[in-house]
C-alpha positions as CSV (number, residue, x, y, z in Angstrom):
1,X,71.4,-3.6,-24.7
2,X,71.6,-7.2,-23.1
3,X,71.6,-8.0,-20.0
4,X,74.0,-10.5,-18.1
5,X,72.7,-11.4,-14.7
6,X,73.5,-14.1,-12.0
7,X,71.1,-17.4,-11.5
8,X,68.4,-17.4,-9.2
9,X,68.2,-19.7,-6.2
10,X,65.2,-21.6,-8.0
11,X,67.5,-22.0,-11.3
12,X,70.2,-23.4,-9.1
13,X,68.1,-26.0,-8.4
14,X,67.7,-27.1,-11.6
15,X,70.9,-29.1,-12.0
16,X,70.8,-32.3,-10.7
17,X,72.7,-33.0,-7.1
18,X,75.5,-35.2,-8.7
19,X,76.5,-32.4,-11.1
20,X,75.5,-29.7,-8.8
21,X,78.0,-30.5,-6.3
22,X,80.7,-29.7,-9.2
23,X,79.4,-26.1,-10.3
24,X,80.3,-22.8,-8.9
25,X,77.0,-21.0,-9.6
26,X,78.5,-17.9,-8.3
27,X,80.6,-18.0,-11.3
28,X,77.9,-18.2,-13.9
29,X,76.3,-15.7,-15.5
30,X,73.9,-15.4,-18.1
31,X,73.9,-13.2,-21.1
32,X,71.0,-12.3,-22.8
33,X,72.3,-11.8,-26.8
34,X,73.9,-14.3,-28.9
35,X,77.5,-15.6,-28.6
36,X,78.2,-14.6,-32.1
37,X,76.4,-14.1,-35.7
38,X,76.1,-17.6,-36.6
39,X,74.3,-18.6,-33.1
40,X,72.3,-15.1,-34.0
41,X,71.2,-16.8,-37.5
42,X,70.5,-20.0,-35.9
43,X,68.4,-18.5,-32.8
44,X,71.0,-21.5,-30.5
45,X,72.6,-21.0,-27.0
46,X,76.2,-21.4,-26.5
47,X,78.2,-22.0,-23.1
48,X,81.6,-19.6,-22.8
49,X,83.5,-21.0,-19.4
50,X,80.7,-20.0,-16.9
51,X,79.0,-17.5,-19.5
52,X,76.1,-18.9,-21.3
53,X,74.5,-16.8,-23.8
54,X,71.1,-17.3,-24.1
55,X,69.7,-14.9,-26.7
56,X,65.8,-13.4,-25.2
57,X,66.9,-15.2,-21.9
58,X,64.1,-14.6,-19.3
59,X,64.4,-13.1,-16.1
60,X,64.3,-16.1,-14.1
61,X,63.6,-19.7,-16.3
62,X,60.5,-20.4,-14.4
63,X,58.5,-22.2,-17.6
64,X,59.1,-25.8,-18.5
65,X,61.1,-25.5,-21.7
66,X,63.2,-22.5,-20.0
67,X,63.8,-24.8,-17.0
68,X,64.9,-27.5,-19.4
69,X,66.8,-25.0,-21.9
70,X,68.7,-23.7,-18.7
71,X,69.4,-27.6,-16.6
72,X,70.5,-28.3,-20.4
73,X,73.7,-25.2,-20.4
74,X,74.3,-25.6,-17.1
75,X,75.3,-28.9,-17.9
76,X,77.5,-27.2,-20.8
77,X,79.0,-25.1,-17.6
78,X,79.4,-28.4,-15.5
79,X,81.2,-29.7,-18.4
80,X,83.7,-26.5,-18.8
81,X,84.2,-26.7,-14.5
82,X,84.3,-30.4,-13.2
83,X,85.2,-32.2,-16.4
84,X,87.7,-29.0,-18.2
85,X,85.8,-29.4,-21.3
86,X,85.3,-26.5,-23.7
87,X,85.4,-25.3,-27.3
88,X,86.5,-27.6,-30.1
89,X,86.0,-30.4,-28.2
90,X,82.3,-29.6,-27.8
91,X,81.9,-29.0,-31.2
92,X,82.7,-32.0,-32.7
93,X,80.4,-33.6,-29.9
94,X,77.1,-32.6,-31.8
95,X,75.1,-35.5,-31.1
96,X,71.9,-35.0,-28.9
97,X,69.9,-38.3,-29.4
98,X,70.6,-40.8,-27.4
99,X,69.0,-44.0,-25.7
100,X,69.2,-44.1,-21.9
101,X,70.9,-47.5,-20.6
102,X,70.3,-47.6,-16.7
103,X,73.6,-49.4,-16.7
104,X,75.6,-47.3,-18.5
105,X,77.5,-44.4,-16.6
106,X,77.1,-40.8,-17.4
107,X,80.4,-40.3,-18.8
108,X,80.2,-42.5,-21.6
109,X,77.6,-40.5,-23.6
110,X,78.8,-37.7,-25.4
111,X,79.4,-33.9,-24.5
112,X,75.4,-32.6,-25.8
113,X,74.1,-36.2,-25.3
114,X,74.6,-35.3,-21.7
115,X,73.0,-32.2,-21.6
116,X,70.0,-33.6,-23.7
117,X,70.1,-36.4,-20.9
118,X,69.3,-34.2,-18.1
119,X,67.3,-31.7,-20.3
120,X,64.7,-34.8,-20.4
121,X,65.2,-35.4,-17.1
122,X,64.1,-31.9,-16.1
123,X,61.2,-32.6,-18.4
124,X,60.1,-36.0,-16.8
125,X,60.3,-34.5,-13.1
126,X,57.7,-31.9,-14.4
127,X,55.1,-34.9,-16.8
128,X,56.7,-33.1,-19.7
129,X,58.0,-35.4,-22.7
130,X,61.0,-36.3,-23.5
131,X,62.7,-34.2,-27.0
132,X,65.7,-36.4,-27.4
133,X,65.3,-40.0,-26.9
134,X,62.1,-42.2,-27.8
135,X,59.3,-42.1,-25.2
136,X,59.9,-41.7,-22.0
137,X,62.1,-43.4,-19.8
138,X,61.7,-44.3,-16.0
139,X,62.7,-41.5,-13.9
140,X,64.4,-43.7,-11.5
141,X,66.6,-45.1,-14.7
142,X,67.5,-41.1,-15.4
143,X,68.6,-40.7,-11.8
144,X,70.9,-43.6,-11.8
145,X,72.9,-42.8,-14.7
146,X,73.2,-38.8,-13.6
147,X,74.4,-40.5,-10.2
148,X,77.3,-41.9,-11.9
149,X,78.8,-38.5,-12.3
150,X,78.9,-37.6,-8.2
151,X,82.0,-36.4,-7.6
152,X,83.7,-36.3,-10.7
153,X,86.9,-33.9,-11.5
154,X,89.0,-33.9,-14.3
């Protein structure tokens, strides 16, 4: 039987202040099965509203790649809440490479591009490696593109 439970303090802490300041955490849950057969198959996440179903999710994300896995839905849920993003949208948004330019605002990289963005960030704050991009990029460069998305509600 899965579970669905709320977030834990510690993985509310996981987003990024900019982003944070746009999610209702009380509103997310996590579910602990797969969305639907095809995420089943694949062994993937996916991010319903504030529902993200995380097939085998953990009680609390406390490893490095949970913490990263989780920071990289929650984005998904920012996404759904500050920006009204959702569904089709998002799938035809598959790209998850990308290569950070300090100048360039959050915005302008795509829907999973995002998520991968602060999913390396979560990464870097830890000395973990980056999965999406090339090496690793300054931390201080990964701040200052997530701080380009303070505030912002669609």
């Amino acid at each position: 039987m899965p579970t669905v439970r709320a977030l834990t303090d510690f993985e509310r802490s996981l987003l990024p202040l900019p982003l944070a300041a746009g999610v209702d955490f009380s509103a997310v849950r996590i579910v602990s099965r797969a969305h639907n057969p095809y995420a089943a198959l694949m062994r993937i996440s996916v991010v319903r509203g504030s529902r993200i179903f995380w097939p085998g999710a953990p009680a609390e994300a406390v490893s490095l790649a949970a913490r990263a896995h989780l920071a990289h839905e929650l984005v998904h849920v920012w996404q759904y809440q500050a920006l009204n993003r959702s569904g089709i949208e998002l799938l035809f948004s598959r790209v998850y490479r990308y290569r950070l330019d300090p100048a360039r605002a959050f915005l302008s990289y795509g829907y999973e591009q995002q998520a991968a963005i602060v999913e390396d960030y979560v990464r870097l704050c830890d000395g973990g490696q980056c999965r999406w991009t090339e090496g690793a990029g300054a931390r201080a460069d990964y701040e200052r593109v997530i701080a380009t998305a303070a505030g912002v509600r669609l």
